[in-house]
N, C-alpha and C positions, 0 to 999 in steps of 0.2 A: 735901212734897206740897202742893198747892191747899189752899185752906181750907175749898172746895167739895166737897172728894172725899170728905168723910165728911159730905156734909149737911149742917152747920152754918151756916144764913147770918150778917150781922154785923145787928145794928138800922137801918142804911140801907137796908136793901132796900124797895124802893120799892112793894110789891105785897102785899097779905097771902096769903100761899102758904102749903100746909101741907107740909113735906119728905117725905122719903122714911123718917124716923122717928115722924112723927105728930105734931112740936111745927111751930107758930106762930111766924111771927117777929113782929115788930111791923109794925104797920100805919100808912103811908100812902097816904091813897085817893085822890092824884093818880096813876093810871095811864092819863092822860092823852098819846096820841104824838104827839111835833111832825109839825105836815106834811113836813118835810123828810126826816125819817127813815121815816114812813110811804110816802111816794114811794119809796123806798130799798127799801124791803120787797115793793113791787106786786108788781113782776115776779118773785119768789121766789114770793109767796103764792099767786098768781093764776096757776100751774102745779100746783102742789101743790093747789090747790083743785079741778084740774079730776082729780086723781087721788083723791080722798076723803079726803088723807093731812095735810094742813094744821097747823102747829105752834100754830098759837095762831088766835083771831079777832080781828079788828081789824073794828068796826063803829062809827059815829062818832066815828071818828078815839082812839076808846078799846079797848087791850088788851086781851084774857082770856083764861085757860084755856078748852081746848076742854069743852064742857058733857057729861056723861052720856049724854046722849042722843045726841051728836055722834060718844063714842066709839061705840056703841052701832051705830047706824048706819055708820059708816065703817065698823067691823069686820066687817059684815053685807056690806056692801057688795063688800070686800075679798074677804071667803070667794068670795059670788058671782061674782067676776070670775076669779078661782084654778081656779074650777070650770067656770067657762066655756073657760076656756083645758085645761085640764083636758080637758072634753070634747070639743075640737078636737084635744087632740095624741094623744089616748087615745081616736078614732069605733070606728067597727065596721071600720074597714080595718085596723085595728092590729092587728098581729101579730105574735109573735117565732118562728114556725114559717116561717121564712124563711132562707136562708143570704146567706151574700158580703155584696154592699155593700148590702143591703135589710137585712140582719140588724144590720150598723153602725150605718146610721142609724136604726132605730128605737131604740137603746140609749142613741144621741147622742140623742133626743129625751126620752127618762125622765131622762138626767142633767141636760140644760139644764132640762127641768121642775123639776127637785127644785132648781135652786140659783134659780129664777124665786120657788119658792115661799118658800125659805127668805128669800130678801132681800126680799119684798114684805111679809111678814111683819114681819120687822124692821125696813125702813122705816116700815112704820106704827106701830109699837113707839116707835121716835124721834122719830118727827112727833106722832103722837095721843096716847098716853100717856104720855109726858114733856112733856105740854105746861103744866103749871106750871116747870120748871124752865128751857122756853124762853121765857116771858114773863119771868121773873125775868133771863135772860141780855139780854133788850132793853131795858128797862127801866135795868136798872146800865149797860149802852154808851150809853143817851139823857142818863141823870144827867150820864155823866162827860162827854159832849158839850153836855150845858148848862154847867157849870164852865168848862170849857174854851172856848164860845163857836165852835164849829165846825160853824156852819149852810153855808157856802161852800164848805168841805172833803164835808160830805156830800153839798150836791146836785150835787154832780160824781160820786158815785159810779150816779144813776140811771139815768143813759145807759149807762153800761158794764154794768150791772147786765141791762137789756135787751138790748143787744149780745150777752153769754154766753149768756142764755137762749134767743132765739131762734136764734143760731148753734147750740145743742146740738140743739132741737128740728127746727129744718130738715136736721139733719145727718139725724133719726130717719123724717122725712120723705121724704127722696131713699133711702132703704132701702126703706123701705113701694115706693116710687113704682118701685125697679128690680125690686121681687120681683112689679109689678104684670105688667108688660111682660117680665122674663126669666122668671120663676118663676108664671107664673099657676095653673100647676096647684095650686098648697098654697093658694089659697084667699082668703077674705078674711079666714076664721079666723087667720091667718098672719100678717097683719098686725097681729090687735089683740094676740096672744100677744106679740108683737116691741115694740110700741110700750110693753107695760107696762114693760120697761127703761127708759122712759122718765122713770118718776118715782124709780129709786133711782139715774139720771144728776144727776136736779133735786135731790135730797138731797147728789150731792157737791158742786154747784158751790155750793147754799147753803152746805157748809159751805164752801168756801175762798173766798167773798166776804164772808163772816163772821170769817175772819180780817181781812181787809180790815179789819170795822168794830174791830177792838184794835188795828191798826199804826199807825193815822191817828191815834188819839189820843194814841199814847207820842210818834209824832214831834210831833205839837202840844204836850203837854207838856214836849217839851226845849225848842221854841222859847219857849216862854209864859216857863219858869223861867229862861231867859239874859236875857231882858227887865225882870223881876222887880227891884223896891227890893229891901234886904237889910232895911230896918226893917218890910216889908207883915206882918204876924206872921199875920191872918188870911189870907193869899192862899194863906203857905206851907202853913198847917194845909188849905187847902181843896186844893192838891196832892199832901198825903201822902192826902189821903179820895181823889183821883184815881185817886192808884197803885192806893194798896187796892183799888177796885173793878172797874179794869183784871184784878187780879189775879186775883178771884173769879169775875169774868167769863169769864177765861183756862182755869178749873178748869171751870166748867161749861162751855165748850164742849167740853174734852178728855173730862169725865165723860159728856157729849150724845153724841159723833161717832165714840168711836172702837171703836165697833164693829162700825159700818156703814164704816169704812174699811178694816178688818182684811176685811169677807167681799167688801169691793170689790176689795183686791188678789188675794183668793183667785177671785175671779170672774174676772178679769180673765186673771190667768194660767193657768187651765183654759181658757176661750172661746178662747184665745190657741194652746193648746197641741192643743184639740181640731180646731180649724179648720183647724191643718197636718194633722189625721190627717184629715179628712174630705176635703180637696185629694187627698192620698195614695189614697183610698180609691177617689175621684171616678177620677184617672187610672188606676187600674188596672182600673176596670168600664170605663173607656171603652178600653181595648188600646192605652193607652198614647196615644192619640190628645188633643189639644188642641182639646177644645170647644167650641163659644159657650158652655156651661153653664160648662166650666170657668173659661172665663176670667172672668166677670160674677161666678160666687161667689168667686174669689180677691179680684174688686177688692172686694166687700162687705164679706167676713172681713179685711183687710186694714186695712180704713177702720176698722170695728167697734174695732182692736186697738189703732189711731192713736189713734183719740177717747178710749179708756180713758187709755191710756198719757197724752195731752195732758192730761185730766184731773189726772192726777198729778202732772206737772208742775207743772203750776200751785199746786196745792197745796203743792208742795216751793218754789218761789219767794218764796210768800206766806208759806209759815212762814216762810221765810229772814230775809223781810225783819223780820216780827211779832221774831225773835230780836234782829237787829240793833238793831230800834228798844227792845229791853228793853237790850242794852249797852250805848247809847248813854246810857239812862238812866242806868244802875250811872257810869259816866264822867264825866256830868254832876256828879251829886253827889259823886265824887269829887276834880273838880276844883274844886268849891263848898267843899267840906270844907278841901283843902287853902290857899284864899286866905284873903290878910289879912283884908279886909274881910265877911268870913262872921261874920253875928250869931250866937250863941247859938242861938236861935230854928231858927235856917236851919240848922246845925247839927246841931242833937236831930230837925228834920226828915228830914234828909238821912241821916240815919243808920239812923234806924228805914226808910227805904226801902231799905237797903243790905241791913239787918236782916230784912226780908220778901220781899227779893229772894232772900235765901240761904236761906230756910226751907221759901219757898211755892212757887220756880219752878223749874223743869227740864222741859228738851225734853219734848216731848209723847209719849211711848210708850204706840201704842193696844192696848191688853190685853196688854202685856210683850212684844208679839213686836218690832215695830219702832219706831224711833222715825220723827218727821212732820219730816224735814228733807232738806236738798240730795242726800243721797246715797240717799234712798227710793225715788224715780224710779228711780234708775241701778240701785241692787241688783234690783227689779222687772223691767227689760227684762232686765238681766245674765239674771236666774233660765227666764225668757221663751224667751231666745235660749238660754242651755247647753240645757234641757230637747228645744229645738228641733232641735238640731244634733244 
């Protein structure tokens, strides 16, 4: 397991943070972020900002835990917004003294509340109150991006970085926008309810562009090390500090993420499963007849189940390749190990990488149920579609 999963950091860490056992590591007080990885970050932060949920601050161009008062507030803020929605889905028209398809959908509106509440909660659980252990995860990918000299490799991630976010938030957009014009009777309450989805969408794509920032640096690491003297003794020792913090890096975002992906596939596949019963529910109040209502909420619930589902995707890609790019490592030094011309040096290095490879790393399994690889997506629709059929 990580060497993260129980707390422990190593004396590199870059940050003076106090764990989740109440010791200190050592402190250095450059927490200082390049602008190249700070641009990297905007469009992540600057969503999450406008939701109160924020993992860290970044103010002159320097890192920090979010402050007391920050949590304080945000959580304040949070309840209040829970409660507003709240009192939109729960006014004085609510009523379960109702039968048929009026009685459905009020119960569909207490279950999507409750899983609104649950995951809004938890979002801000991962974002604000972990927010020492996400400074400390930025901080070890900047290190090992300084080592490695990979300013050209990040600022290519900016762009794409905006491309995701604003393509998920427009997607969040054109809902609001169809329930203005098909569905106006539910209100404008109806919309803020819906958009809160918004920010525990912005938490998964942070996380699977965050694998992003550990696969770019294993591949730059393989290239750097085929390029490498065999006599550089400091380059080698400053590659196995690489790995290392790749590693730790690795643990805290599994120990960060995956709890909020366990209740994201769990979300995903009820909204998934409920939306065919309310389609269901839809055609039999109407006698069977094919509605404009029907048809405009099939395309909404439809799209809704796409974007999840694309979500995951992505995320099973990205792990994919994060995997790849660790075997290639194991390979590398393999084939290092077994040439003539391998020093001693290169050697004891490459070994002890072999060594923390087989101790610290294995697929990402979030809370025991599944693991975060190629076949997560597929088993997800697979469970989607039987339930469906």
């Amino acid at each position: 397991m990580p060497l993260t999963r129980n707390n422990k950091w190593q004396k590199e860490n870059d940050f003076d943070i106090e764990t989740e056992t109440g010791h200190k590591t050592n402190i250095m007080p450059d927490n200082k972020l390049e602008k190249e990885l700070e641009a990297v970050l905007k469009p992540l932060n600057f969503m999450e900002n406008i939701f109160f949920c924020t993992k860290y601050k970044i103010r002159n161009s320097r890192i920090t835990p979010n402050s007391s008062s920050y949590k304080i507030i945000a959580a304040f803020l949070t309840i209040l917004l829970m409660l507003a929605c709240g009192c939109y889905i729960f006014d004085f028209s609510f009523t379960l003294q109702v039968n048929g398809y009026e009685l459905f959908i009020q119960w569909c509106k207490i279950f999507i509340f409750s899983l609104l509440i649950i995951g809004t909660f938890l979002n801000s659980y991962v974002n604000i109150f972990s927010s020492n252990r996400n400074v400390l995860f930025i901080l070890k990918v900047q290190n090992v991006c300084k080592i490695l000299k990979m300013t050209n490799d990040i600022k290519r991630l900016r762009f794409s970085n905006w491309c995701y976010i604003v393509t998920l938030h427009a997607s969040h957009v054109s809902w609001m926008l169809y329930s203005v014009f098909f569905f106006s009777s539910m209100g404008a309450g109806y919309n803020v309810t819906s958009y809160c989805w918004a920010a525990i969408d912005t938490n998964m794509m942070y996380a699977l562009r965050t694998i992003k920032l550990l696969t770019l640096p294993l591949q730059n690491w393989v290239r750097t090390v085929k390029l490498m003297r065999f006599d550089e003794e400091q380059s080698w020792t400053s590659m196995l500090k690489v790995y290392k913090d790749i590693l730790e890096a690795y643990g805290i975002f599994e120990e960060t993420f995956q709890h909020m992906i366990v209740f994201y596939a769990i979300h995903t596949t009820m909204r998934s499963l409920l939306a065919v019963a309310i389609r269901i529910e839809l055609w039999k109040a109407s006698s069977g007849r094919t509605s404009t209502e029907y048809f405009m909420f099939s395309i909404i619930s439809i799209t809704w189940v796409f974007k999840n589902i694309m979500l995951f995707i992505l995320l099973s890609i990205e792990s994919e390749r994060l995997y790849s790019a660790m075997e290639e490592v194991q390979s590398t030094c393999k084939e290092l190990i077994k040439g003539t011309l391998c020093s001693e040096n290169q050697k004891r290095v490459c070994k002890n990488i072999q060594r923390l490879h087989r101790t610290n790393f294995k697929k990402m399994c979030v809370c025991g149920v599944f693991y975060i690889d190629a076949a997560m997506s597929i088993q997800l629709s697979s469970i989607i579609s039987t339930y469906t059929i």
